[in-house]
N, CA, C and O atoms as CSV, one atom per row, in Angstrom:
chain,resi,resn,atom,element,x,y,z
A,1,UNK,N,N,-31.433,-43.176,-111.947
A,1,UNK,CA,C,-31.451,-42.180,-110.901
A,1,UNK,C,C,-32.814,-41.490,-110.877
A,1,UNK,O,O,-33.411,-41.239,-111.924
A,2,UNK,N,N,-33.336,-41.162,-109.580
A,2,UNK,CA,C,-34.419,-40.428,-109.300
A,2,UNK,C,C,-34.182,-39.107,-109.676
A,2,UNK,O,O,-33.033,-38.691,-109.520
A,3,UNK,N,N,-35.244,-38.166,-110.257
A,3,UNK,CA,C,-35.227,-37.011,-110.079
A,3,UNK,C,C,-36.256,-36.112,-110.068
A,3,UNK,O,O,-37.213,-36.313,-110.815
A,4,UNK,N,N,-36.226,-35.088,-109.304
A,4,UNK,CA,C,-36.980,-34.343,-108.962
A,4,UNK,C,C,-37.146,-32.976,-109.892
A,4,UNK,O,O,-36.557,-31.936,-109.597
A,5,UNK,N,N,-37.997,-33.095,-111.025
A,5,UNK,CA,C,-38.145,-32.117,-112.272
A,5,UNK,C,C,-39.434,-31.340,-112.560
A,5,UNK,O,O,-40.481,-31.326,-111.914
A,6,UNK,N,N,-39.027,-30.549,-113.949
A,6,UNK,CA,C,-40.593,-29.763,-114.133
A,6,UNK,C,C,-41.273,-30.688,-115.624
A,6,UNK,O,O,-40.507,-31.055,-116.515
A,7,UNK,N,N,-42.586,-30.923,-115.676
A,7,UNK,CA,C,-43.692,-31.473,-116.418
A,7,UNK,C,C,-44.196,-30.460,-116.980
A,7,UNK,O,O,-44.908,-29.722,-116.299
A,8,UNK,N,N,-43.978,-30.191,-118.238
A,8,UNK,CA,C,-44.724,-29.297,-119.032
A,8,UNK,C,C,-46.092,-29.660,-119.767
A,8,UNK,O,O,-46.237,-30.374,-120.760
A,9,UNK,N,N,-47.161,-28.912,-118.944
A,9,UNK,CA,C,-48.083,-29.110,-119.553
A,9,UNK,C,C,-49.192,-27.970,-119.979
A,9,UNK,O,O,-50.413,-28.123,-119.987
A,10,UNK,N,N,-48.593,-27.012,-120.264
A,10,UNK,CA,C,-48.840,-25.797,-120.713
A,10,UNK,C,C,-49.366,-25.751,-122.447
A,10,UNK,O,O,-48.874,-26.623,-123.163
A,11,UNK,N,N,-49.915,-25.189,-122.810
A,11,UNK,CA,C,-50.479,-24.648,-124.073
A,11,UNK,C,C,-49.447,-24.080,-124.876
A,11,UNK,O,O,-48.498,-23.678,-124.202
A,12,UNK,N,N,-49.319,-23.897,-126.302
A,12,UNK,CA,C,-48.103,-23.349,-126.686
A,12,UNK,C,C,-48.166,-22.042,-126.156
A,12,UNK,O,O,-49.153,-21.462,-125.703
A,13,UNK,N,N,-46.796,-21.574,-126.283
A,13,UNK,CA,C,-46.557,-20.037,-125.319
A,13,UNK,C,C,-47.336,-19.600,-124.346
A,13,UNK,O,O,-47.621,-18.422,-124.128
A,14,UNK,N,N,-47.769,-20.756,-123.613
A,14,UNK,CA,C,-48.329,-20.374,-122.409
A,14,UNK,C,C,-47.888,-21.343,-121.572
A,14,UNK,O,O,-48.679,-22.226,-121.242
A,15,UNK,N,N,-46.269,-21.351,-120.981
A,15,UNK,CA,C,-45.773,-22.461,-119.909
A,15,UNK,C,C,-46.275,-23.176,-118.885
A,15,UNK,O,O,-46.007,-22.481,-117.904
A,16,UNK,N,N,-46.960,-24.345,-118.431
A,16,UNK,CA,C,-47.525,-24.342,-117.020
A,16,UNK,C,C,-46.573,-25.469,-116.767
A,16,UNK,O,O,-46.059,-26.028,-117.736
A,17,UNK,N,N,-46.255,-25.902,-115.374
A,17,UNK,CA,C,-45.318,-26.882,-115.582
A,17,UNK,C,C,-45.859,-28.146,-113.721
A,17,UNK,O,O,-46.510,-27.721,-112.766
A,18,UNK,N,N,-45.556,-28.901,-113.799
A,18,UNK,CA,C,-45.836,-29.678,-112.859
A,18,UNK,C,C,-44.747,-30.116,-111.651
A,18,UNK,O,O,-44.294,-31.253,-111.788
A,19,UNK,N,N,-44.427,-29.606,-110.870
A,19,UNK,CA,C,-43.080,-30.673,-110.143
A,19,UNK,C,C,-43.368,-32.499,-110.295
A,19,UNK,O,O,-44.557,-32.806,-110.210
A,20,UNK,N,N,-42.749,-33.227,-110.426
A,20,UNK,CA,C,-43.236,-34.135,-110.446
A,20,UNK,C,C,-41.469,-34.933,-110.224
A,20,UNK,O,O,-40.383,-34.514,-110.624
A,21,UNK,N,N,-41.869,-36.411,-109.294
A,21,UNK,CA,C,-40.720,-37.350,-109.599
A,21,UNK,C,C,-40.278,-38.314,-110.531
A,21,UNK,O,O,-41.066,-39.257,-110.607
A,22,UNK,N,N,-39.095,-38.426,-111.413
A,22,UNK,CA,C,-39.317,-39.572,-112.270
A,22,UNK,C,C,-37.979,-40.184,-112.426
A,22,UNK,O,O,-36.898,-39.620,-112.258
A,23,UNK,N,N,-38.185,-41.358,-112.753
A,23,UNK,CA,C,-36.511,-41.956,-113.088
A,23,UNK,C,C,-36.418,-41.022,-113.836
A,23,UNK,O,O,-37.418,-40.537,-114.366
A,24,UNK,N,N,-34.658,-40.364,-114.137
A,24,UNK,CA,C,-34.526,-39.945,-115.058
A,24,UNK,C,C,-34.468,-40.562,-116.946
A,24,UNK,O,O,-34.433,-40.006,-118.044
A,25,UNK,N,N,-34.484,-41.851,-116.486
A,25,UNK,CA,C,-34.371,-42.305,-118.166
A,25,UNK,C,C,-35.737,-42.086,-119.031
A,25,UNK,O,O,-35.934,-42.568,-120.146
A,26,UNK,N,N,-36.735,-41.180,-118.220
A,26,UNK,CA,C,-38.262,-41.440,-118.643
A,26,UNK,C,C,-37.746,-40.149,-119.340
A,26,UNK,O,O,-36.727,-39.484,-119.151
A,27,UNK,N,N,-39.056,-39.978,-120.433
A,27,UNK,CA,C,-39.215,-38.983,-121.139
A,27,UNK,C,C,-39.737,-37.343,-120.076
A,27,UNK,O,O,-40.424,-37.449,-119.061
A,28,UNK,N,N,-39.240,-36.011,-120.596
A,28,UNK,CA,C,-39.939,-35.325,-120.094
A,28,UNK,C,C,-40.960,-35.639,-119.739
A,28,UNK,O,O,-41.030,-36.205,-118.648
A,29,UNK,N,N,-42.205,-35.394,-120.538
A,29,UNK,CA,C,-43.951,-35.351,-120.617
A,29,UNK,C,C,-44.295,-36.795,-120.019
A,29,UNK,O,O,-45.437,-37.181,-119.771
A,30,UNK,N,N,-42.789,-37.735,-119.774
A,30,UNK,CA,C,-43.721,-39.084,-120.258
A,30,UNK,C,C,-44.543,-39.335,-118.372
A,30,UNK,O,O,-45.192,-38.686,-117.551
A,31,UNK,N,N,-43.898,-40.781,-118.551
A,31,UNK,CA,C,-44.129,-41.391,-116.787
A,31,UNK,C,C,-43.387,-40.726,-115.909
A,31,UNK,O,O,-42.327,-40.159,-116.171
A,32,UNK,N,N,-44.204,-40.807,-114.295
A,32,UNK,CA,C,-43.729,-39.928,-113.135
A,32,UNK,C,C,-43.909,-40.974,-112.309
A,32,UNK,O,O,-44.506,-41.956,-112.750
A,33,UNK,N,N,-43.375,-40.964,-110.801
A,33,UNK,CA,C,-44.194,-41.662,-109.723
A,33,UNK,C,C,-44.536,-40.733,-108.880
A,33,UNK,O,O,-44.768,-41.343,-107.836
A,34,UNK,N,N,-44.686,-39.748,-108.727
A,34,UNK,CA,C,-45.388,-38.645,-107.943
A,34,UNK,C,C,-44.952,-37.180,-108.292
A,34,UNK,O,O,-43.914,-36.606,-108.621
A,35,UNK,N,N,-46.569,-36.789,-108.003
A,35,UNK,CA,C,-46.672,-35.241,-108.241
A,35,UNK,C,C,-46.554,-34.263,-106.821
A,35,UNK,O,O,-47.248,-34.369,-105.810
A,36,UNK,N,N,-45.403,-33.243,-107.094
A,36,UNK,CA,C,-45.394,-32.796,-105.947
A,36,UNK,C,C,-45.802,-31.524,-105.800
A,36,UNK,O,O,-46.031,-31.050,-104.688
A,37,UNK,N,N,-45.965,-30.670,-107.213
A,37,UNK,CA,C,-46.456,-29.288,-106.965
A,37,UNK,C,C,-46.673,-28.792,-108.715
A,37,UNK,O,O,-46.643,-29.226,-109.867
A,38,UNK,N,N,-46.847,-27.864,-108.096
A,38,UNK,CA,C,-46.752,-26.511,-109.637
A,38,UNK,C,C,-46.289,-25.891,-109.774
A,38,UNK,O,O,-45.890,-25.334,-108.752
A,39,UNK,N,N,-45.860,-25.336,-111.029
A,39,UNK,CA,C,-44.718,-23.612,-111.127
A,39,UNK,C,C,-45.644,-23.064,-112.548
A,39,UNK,O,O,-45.858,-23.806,-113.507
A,40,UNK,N,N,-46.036,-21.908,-112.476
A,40,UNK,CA,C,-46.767,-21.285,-113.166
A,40,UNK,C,C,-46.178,-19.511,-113.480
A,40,UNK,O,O,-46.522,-18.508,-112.855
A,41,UNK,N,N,-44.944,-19.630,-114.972
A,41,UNK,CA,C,-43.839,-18.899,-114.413
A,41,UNK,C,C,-44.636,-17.443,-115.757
A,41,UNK,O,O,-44.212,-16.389,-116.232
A,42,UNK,N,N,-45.644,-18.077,-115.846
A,42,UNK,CA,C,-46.209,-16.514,-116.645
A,42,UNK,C,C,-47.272,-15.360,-115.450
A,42,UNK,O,O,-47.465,-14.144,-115.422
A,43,UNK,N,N,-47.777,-16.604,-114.544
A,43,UNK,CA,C,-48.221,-15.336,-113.815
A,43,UNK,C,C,-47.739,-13.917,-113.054
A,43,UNK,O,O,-46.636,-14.392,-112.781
A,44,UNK,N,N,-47.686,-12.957,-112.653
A,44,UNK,CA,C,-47.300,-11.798,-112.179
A,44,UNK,C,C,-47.570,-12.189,-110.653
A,44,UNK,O,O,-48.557,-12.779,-110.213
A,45,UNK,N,N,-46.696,-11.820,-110.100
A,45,UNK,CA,C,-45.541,-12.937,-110.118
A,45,UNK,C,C,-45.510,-14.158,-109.949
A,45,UNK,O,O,-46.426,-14.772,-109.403
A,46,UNK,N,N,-44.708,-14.561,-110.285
A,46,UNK,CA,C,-44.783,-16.005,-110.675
A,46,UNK,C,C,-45.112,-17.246,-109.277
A,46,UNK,O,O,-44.858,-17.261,-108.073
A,47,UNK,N,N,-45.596,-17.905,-109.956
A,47,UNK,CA,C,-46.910,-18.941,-108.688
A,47,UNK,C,C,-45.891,-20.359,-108.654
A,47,UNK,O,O,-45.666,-20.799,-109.781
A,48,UNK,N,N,-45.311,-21.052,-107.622
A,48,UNK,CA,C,-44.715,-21.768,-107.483
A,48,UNK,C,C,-45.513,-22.480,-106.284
A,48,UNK,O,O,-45.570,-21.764,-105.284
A,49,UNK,N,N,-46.169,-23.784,-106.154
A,49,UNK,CA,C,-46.668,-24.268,-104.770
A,49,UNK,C,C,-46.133,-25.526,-104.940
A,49,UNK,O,O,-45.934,-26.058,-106.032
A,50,UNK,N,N,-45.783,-26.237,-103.317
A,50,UNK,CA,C,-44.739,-27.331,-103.534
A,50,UNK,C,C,-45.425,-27.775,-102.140
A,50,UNK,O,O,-45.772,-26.981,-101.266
A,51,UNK,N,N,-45.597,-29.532,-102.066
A,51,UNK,CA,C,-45.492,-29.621,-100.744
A,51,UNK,C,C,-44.006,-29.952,-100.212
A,51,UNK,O,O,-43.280,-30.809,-100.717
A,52,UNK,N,N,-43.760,-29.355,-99.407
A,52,UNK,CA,C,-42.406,-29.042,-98.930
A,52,UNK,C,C,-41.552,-30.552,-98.458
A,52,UNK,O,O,-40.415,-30.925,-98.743
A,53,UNK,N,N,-42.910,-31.378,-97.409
A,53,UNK,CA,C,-42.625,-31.944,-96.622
A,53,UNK,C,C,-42.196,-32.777,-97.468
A,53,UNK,O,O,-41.034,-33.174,-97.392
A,54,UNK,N,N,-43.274,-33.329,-98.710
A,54,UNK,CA,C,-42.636,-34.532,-99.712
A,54,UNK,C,C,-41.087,-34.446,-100.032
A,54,UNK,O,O,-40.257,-35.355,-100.025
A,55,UNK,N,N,-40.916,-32.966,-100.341
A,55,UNK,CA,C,-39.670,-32.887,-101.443
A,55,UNK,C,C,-38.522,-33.274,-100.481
A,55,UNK,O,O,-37.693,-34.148,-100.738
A,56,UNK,N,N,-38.557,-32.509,-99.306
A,56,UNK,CA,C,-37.657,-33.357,-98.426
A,56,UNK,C,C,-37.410,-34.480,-98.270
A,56,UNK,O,O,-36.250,-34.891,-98.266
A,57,UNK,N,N,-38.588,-35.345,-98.082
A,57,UNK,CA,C,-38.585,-36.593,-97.641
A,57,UNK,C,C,-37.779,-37.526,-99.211
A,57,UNK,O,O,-36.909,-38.389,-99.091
A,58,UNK,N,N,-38.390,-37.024,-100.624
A,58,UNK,CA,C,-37.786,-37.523,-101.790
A,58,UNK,C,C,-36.379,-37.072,-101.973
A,58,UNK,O,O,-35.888,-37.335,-103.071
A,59,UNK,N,N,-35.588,-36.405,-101.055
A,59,UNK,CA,C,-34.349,-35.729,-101.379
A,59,UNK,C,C,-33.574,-36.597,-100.223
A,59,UNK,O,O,-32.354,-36.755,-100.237
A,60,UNK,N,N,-34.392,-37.105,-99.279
A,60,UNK,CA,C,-33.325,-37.773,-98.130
A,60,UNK,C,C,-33.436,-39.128,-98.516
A,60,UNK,O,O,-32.791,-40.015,-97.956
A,61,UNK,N,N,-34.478,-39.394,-99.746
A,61,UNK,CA,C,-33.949,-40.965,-100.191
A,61,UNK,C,C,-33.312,-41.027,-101.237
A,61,UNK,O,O,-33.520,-41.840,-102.138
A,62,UNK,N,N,-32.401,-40.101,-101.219
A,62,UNK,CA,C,-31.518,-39.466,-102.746
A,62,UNK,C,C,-32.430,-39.161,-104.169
A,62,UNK,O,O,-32.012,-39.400,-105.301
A,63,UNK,N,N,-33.524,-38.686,-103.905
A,63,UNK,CA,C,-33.487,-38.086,-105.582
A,63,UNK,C,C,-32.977,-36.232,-105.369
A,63,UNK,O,O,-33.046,-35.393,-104.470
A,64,UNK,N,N,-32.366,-36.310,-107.075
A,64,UNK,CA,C,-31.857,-35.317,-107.275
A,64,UNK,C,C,-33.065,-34.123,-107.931
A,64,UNK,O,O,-33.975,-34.311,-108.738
A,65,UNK,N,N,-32.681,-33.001,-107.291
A,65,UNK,CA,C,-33.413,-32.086,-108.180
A,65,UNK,C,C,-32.755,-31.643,-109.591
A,65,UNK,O,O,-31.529,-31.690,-109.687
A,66,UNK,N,N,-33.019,-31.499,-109.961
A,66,UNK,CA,C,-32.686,-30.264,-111.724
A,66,UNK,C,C,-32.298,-29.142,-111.166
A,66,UNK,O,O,-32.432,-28.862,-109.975
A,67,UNK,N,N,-31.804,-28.464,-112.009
A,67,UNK,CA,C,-30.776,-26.933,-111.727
A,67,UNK,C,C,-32.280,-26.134,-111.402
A,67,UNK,O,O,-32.762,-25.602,-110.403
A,68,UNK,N,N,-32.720,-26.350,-112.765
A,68,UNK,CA,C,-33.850,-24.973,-112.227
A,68,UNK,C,C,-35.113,-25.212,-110.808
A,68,UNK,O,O,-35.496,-24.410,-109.957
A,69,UNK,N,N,-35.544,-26.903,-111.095
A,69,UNK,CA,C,-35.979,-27.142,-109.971
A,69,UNK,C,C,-35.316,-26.655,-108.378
A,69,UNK,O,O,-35.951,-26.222,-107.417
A,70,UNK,N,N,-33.845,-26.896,-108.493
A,70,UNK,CA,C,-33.266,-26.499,-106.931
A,70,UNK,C,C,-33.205,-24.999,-106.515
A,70,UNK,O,O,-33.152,-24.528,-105.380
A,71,UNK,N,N,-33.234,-24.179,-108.088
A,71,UNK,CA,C,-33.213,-22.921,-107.714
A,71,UNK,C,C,-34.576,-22.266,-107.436
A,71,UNK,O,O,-34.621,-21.152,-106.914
A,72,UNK,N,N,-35.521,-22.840,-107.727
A,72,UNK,CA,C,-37.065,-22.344,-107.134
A,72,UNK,C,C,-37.271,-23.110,-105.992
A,72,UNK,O,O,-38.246,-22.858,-105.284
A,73,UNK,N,N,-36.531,-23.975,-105.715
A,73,UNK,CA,C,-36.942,-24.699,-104.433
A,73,UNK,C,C,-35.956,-24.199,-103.196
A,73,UNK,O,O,-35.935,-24.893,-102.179
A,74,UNK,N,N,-35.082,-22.922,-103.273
A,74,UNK,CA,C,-34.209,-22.552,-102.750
A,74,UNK,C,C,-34.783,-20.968,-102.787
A,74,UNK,O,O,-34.327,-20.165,-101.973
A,75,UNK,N,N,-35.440,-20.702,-103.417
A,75,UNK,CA,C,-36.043,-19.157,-103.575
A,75,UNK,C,C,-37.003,-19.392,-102.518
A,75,UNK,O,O,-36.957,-18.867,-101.405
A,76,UNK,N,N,-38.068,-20.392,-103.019
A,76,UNK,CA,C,-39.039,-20.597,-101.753
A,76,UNK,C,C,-38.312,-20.967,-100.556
A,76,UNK,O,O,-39.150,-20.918,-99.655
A,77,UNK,N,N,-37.459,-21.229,-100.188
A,77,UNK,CA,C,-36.721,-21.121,-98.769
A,77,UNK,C,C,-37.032,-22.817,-98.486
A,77,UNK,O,O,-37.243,-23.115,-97.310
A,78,UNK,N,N,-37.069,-23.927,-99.511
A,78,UNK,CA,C,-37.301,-25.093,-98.571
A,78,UNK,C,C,-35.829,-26.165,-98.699
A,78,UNK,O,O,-35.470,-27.005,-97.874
A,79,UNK,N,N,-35.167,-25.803,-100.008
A,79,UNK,CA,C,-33.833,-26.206,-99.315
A,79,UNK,C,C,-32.756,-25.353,-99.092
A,79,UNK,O,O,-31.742,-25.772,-98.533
């Protein structure tokens, strides 16, 4: 199954994270087939940029988002 998750590539205790698509059998950190944004959840307030149009388009060929992915992608108002 496809899914639509966060890529941690942050410093210790300093979170930065990547949207990115991947089968789910891949490792977190590991392989992706596309990058779709950023979430950067230490800044004041917190920095989330997504291209919108992709995530749609990766959600109407069934990939799934992650809990926390759908709930920042539902804060930003795109699903």
């Amino acid at each position: 199954m496809v899914k639509i998750r966060l890529r941690r590539i942050g410093a210790k205790k300093n979170p930065y994270y990547r949207v990115v698509v991947a089968d789910s059998r891949y490792p977190r950190d590991g392989r992706f087939i596309e990058e779709l944004g950023t979430y950067a959840p230490l800044s004041d307030p917190s920095e989330f940029k997504v291209d919108a149009d992709r995530v749609k388009d990766w959600i109407s060929k069934g990939a799934q988002p992650t809990d926390t992915v759908r709930a920042l992608l539902k804060k930003a108002e795109i699903i």
